[in-house]
Phi, psi and omega in degrees: 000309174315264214313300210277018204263313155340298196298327168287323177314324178295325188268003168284308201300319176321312173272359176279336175286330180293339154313338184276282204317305201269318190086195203192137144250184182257123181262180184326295192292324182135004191278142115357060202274085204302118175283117161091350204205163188191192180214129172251138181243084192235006183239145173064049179241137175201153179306296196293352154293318176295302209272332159314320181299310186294305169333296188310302196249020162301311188300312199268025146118319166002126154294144130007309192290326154345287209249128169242155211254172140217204202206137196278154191310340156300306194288331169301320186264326179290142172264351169292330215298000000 
């Protein structure tokens, strides 16, 4: 629970500095849109890792659209997937 409380945080914090540097528009729904800059997530992706992230930066006012996910060398190596 600590590492996913860390792990969102980084990516909040990530898109409030890119908000500072780039600036944001407003999309249709009321969401926060970064010009031109995002964030990729590709390590510790998991479907319950996606939608906590998306939770996370829904809360901070964010678009969606913000973040793009790929997927780190676990989804490769597990043998559940």
């Amino acid at each position: 629970m600590k590492f996913l409380h860390l792990f969102l945080c980084a990516i909040t914090q990530a898109l409030r500095a890119l908000d500072k540097v780039f600036g944001t528009t407003i999309n249709s729904k009321g969401y926060k849109v970064i010009k031109g800059a995002g964030v990729i997530q590709g390590d510790g992706i998991n479907v319950v890792t996606i939608s906590n992230i998306l939770q996370a930066v829904v809360g901070e006012g964010y678009s969606a659209e913000n973040v793009c996910f790929g997927m780190g060398g676990g989804l490769l190596q597990r043998v559940n997937r």
